[in-house]
N, C-alpha and C positions, 0 to 999 in steps of 0.2 A: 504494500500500500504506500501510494507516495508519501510527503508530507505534507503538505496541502490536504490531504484527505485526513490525515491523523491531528492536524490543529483541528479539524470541521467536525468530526466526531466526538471530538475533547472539548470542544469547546459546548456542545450541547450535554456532555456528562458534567460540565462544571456548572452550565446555565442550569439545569434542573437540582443539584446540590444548592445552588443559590435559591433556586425559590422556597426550597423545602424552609429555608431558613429567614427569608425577608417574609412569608407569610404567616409568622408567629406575631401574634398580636401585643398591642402596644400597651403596658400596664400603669400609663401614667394618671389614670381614673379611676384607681380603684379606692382610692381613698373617701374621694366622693361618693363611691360605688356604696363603699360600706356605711356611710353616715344615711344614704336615701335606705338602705334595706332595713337601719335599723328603724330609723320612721315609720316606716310603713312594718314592722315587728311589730311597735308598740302601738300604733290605731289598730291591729288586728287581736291584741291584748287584752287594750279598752272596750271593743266590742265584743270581744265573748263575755268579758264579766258585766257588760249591761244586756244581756241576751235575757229573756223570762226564761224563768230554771226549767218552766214547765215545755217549751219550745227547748231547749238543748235536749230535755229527755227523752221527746219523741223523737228528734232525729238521731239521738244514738238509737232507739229501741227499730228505726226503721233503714237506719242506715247498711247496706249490705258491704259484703267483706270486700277489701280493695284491695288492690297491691301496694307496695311499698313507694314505686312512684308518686301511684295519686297519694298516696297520704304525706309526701313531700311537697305535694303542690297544693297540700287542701287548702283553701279559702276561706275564711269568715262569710260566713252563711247571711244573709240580708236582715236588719233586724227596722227597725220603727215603724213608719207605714208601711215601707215593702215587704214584711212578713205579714200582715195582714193578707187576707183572701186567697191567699197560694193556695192551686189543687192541691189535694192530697195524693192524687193517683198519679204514678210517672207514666206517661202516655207514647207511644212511636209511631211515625209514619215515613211510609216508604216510598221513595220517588227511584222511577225507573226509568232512564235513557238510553239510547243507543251506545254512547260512551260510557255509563254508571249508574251504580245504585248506591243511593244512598237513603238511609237511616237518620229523620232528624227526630229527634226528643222535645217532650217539652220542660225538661229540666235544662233551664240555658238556652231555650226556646232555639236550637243551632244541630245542627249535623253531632252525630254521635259514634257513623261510621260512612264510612266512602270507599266501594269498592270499583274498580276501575276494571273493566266488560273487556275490555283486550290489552290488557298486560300483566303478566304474570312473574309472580315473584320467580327467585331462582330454584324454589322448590318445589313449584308447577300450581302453587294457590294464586287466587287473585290479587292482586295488588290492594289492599286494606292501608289508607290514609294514614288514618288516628289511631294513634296510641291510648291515650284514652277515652273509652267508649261508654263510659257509665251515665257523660252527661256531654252537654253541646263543647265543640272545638271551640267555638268563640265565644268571647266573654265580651261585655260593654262593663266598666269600673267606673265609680264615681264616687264622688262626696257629697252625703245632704246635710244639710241647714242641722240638722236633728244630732251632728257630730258620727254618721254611722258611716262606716266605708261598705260599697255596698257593693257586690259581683254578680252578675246575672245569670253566671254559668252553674250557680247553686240556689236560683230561683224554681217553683215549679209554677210555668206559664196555663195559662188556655188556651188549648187548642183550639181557634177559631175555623179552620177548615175544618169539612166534617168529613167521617170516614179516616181508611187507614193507610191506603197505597192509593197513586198514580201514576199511570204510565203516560210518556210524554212521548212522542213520536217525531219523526222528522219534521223541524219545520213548523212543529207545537210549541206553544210556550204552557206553563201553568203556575200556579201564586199558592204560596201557602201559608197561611197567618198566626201569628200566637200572640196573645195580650195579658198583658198584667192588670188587672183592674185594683183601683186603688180607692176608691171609693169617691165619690159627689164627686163623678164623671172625670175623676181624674184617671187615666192609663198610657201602659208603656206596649206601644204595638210592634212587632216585627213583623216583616211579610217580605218573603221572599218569591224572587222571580226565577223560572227554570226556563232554561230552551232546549229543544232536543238535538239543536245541533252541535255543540260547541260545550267545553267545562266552566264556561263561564258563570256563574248566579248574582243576578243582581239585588241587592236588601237596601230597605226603607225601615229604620226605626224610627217609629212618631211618639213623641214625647207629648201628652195631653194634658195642660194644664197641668204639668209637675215641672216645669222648665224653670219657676223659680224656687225650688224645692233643695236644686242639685247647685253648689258651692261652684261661683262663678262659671254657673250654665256648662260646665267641662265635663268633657267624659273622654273615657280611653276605649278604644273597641279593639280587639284585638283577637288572633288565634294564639289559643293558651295549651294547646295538647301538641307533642311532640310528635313530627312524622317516623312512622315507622321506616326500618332499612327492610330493603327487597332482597339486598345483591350477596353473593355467597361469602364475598370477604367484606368482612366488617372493617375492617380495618382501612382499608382503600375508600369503602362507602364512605367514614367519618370523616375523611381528607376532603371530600367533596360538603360536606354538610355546615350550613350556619346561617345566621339570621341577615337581611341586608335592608337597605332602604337606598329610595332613589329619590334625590333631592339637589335642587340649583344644579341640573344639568350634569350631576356625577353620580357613580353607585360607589355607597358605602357599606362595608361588611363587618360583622362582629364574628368573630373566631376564637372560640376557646380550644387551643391546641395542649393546653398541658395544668395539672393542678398546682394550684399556687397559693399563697396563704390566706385566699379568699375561699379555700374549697373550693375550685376549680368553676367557680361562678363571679361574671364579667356580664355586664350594663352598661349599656349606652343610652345616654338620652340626649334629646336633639331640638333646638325649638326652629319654628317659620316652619314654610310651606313644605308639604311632604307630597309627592307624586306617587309616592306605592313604598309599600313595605312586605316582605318575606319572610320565610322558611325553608330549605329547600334541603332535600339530600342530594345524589348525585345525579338521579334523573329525574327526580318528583318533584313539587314544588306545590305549596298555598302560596296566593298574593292577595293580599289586601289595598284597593287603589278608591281614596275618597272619591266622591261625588259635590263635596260641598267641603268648605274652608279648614283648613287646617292649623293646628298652631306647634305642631310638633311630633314625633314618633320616640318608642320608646324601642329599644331591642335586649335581649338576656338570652344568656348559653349556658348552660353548667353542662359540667362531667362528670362522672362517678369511680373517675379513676385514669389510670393515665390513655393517654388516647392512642397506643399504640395497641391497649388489651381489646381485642374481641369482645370480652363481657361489658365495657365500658358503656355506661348507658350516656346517648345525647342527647339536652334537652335547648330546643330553642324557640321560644317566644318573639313576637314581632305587634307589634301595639301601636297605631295611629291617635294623637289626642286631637283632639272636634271642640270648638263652641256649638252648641244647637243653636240652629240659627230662629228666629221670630216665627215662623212658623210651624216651630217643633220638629220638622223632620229631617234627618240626618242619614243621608244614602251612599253606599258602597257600590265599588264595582268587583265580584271576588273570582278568586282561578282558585280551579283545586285540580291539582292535573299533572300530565307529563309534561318533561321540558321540552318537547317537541317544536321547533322552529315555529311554524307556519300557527301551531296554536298560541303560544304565546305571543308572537309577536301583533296580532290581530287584536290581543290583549292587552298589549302595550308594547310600541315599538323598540325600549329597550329593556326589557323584561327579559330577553334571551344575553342580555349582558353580563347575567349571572351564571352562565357555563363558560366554562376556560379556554377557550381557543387559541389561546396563545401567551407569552409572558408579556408584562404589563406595557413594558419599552418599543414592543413590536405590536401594539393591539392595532396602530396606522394601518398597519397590512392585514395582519392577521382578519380582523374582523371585516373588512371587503370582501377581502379572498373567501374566507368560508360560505357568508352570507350571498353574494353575487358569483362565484362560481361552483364550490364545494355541495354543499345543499340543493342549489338547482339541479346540477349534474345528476346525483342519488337520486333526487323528486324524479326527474324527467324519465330520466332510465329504467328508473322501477315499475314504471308504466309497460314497458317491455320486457325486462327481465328481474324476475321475482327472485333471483337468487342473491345476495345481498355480497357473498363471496366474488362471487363472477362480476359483480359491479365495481368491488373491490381491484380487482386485476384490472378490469377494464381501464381503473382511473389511472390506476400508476403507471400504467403504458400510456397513455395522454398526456399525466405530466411529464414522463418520458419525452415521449416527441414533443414537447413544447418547450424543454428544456434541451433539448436536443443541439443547437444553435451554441449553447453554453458549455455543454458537457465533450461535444466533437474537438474544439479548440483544446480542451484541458487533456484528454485522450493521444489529442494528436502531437502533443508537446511531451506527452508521456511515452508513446513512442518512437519519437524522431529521438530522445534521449537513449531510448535502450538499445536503437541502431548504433550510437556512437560511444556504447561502453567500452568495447574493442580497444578502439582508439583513446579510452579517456584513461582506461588500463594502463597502454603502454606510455602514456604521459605522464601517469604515477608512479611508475617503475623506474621513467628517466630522470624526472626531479624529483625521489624522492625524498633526498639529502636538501632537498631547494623549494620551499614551501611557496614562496613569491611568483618563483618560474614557474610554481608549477599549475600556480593560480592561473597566470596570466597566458598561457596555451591553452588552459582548459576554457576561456574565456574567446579568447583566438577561435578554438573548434567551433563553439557554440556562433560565435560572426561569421564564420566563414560557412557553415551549413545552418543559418539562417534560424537558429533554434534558438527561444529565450526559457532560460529555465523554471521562470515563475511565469511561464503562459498560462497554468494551468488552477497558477492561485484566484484571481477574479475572480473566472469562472465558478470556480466553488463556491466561494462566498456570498456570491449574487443568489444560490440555491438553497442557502441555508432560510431565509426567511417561508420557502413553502415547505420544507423540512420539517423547522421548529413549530410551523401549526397544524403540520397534519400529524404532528408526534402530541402535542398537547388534545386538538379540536377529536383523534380517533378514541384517547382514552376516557375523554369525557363528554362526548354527544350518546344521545340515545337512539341516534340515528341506527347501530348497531348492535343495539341492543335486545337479545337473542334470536338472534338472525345466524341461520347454523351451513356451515359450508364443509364437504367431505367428514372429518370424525369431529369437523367443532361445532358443539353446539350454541353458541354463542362467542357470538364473535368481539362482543364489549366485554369479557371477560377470558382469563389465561385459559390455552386449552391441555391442562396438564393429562401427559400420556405415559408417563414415568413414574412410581411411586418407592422412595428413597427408604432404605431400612434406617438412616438417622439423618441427622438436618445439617447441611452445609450453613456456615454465616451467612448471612446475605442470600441464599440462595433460596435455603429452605430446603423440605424433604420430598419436592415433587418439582420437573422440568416439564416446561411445555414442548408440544410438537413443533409447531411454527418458530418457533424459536429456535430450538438446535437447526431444522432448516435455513433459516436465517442466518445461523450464524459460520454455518457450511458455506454459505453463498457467500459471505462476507472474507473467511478465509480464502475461498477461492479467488476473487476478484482482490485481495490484498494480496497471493500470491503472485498473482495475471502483472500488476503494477510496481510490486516492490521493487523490482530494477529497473524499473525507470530514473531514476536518482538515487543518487548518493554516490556515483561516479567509481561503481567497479563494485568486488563481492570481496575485495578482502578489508577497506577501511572501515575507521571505525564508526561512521556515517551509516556507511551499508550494515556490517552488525546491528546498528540499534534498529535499522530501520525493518532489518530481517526480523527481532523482536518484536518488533510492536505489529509484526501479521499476522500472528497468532495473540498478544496478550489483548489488545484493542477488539476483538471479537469476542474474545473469554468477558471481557471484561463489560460489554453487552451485553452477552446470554446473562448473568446476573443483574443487569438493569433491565431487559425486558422481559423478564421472567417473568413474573408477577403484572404486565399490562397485558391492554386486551389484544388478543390474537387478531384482530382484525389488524390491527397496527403491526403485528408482525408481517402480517401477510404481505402488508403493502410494502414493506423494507423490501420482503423476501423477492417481490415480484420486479421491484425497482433494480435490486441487484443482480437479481440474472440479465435484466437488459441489459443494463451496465455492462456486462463481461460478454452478454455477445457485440454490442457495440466495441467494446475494445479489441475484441478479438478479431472482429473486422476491419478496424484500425491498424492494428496490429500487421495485422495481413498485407492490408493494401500499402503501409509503408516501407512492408520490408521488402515487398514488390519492386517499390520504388528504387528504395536504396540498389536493391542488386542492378535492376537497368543502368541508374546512373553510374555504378560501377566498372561495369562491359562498356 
């Protein structure tokens, strides 16, 4: 492998060390962090001991058994007027679309479960949203006059639509309501809107004559239940997962990467205008985008242990704060869904900014390239061909030939140089003793058969930018996401075909297929090129450069172990071309030299 190929490989193992490392989050807030949580500790304190004794006994005598999560996230239950009139009965109804079913309750008057009609976990179940399911994903918080903090996601509403399922169809829309009555026509209505084609839900809460009830007219509405992971490695899944907000034309993300002396829980809060707020794992994602004025978003992450353990549990909250405006009504526009381009972006056109396509310095590119070529390409083709692999090879031969232009120049420079090893040999043999002379002949060769020896660097370099985002944009789009090609069955994840009697560092105790093939390929085309420079097989140039054909491969197969096979494939496919491209090169130069010899 030349050098120019060996900076370009190195330079993307050092790029990816760097991000792992500049995406640990900033801990200059936590100080603050800790003085808002204990605030809001001790209004949650105040209100259980003015609670009536008689109200805390029935909800322990009716409350059923939880897990340890929710009893981590339990809430101060509503107390002065808003416990007044609550149903006693926990009620569900079921809404059926072509993309999902979901499950809203009217404890929290909100979704309680969200199962998603075509995509399925890595274990062949459906993709189920919420973590938990006991009561609504969203919560509306406030403060009343009365000194109570109040949550709605531990209200139990009325169900004002009657009956218990609907099915919504192509091109139907349907409303389903729940109300708090509060007494001499005061109430707090929710009514949401379904359409059957799209994950979108639009909600209306109208605040009736209670608007001056609630401590300067504010409320937080928010998704307060953690999404669940689909993917078979948790670990990769939590790399991708955390809370964001999209404000004054930029996306900002809270990322809790590791436990710290906060207990591994980090807050952010933000005031002015907020355009959307999230949750998102790797391929899943809820958004919350007002409809009416904003004054601020809140976001929170904890861990339950360090974030490299599988058991670690993720928990992330995303919360918009509202004035109710004079009219009492206060409307969302909400996503509960895949990260799928074409959905989200309909949903808001940088909503798809929260998948990774590229490191932050290159987004200039990155995010053209994928969205104006990458994407359209898979949309259009999969119209013809359903195989997602095949689509795969198809591309990297495309950007093959379009890269083609770039890669012939760097080829053809690699081997006009291995035609004049001969000659560059016997000019290190004659000045050996003479390091100057021996420069300036070898310098001479190179003028006089018309060869520069960094023809080949440019070139390279110009390739790295579609490289670096088709190495980030394949490990973290859903594009390919279980989409199965010869023995893999999904191609956004490792297709491990080996299984190790103990665990190498780094490596782990299982190699994937696509991967050793890739890295076959990658030896060979570093054999195909490694004399191209370094100016003969016995300096000490050539020795390293003889090393680095075999350890720059090895040293691959352990960084793409663990991504998704689809990304190997595209290496794998990109470097056969390569080496028959050279070999053809190869060929026709050596052609050349002999003619010009005779």
């Amino acid at each position: 492998m030349d050098k120019n190929t060996v900076i370009g490989f190195s330079l993307i193992f050092f790029l990816m060390i760097g991000w792992f490392y500049f995406t640990m989050p900033s801990e200059e807030e936590l100080a603050q962090q800790r003085r808002d949580q204990a605030i809001q500790d001790s209004l949650a304190q105040i209100e259980q001991q003015m609670q009536p004794e008689e109200q805390v006994q029935q909800e322990e005598t009716q409350a059923p058994e939880v897990s340890i999560t929710e009893r981590r996230d339990e809430e101060p239950v509503a107390a002065g007027m808003f416990a007044q009139n609550q149903d006693t009965v926990q009620t569900h109804f079921r809404i059926e679309t072509p993309l999902y079913t979901a499950v809203f309750t009217n404890k929290g008057a909100g979704p309680s479960k969200f199962r998603l009609s075509d995509h399925m976990t890595w274990s062949g179940a459906h993709v189920q949203m919420i973590e938990d399911t006991t009561r609504s994903a969203y919560n509306t918080g406030f403060l009343t006059t009365e000194n109570y903090n109040v949550e709605t996601r531990n209200i139990l509403f009325d169900q004002v639509t009657p009956g218990t399922s609907a099915a919504i169809g192509e091109g139907d829309t349907k409303e389903l309501s729940y109300s708090l009555d509060l007494g001499d026509g005061r109430q707090l209505v929710y009514t949401y809107t379904f359409n059957g084609d799209n994950y979108e839900i639009d909600l209306d809460i109208k605040f009736v004559g209670i608007r001056e009830y609630i401590v300067g007219s504010s409320i937080d509405f928010g998704w307060n239940s953690p999404l669940n992971f689909t993917e078979k490695d948790p670990v990769q899944e939590a790399l991708a997962t955390s809370a964001y907000f999209y404000a004054g034309g930029e996306l900002e993300q809270l990322k809790v990467s590791k436990l710290d002396e906060n207990d591994g829980y980090l807050e952010r809060n933000v005031n002015g205008s907020i355009r959307w707020v999230a949750t998102k794992t790797k391929f899943f994602a809820q958004l919350i985008k007002p409809m009416t004025e904003t004054d601020g978003a809140s976001l929170s992450g904890q861990i339950t242990g360090e974030a490299d353990n599988p058991n670690t549990d993720h928990r992330y909250t995303a919360a918009i704060t509202s004035d109710i405006p004079t009219d009492g009504v206060v409307s969302y526009n909400l996503y509960v869904g895949p990260m799928k381009y074409y959905d989200v972006k309909d949903f808001d056109e940088h909503a798809f900014d929260m998948v990774e396509v590229g490191y932050g310095w290159l987004r200039w590119f990155s995010d053209p390239f994928v969205r104006f070529v990458v994407i359209p390409f898979f949309t259009f083709f999969s119209g013809f061909i359903s195989n997602y692999g095949v689509l795969v090879i198809i591309f990297a031969a495309m950007v093959k030939l379009v890269l083609s232009p770039l890669t012939i120049k760097s080829y053809k420079s690699m081997a006009a140089m291995r035609e004049l090893q001969p000659q560059m040999k016997e000019i290190q043999e004659k000045y050996k003793d003479n390091p100057q002379k021996q420069q300036k002949a070898t310098m001479d060769l190179y003028r006089k058969n018309k060869v520069n020896p960094l023809g080949g660097c440019l070139p390279m370099l110009l390739q790295f930018p579609i490289l670096i985002t088709l190495w980030r944009f394949f490990q973290n789009s859903i594009l390919l996401r279980q989409e199965s090609f010869l023995w893999v069955n999904d191609l956004s994840a490792p297709d491990y075909i080996i299984n190790l009697p103990f665990s190498i560092p780094f490596l782990g105790n299982q190699i994937a297929g696509l991967v050793l093939l890739m890295t076959a390929s990658m030896m060979m085309q570093s054999k195909l090129t490694g004399g191209a420079s370094g100016g003969g097989g016995s300096n000490p140039m050539a020795q390293q450069m003889k090393i680095m054909q075999y350890f720059l491969p090895i040293m691959l197969l352990f960084v793409f172990n663990h991504f998704a096979s689809g990304l190997s494939l595209y290496y794998l496919i990109f470097n056969v071309l390569s080496i028959v491209q050279q070999l053809y090169i190869n060929k026709s130069t050596h052609q050349a030299a002999l003619q010009k010899a005779s």
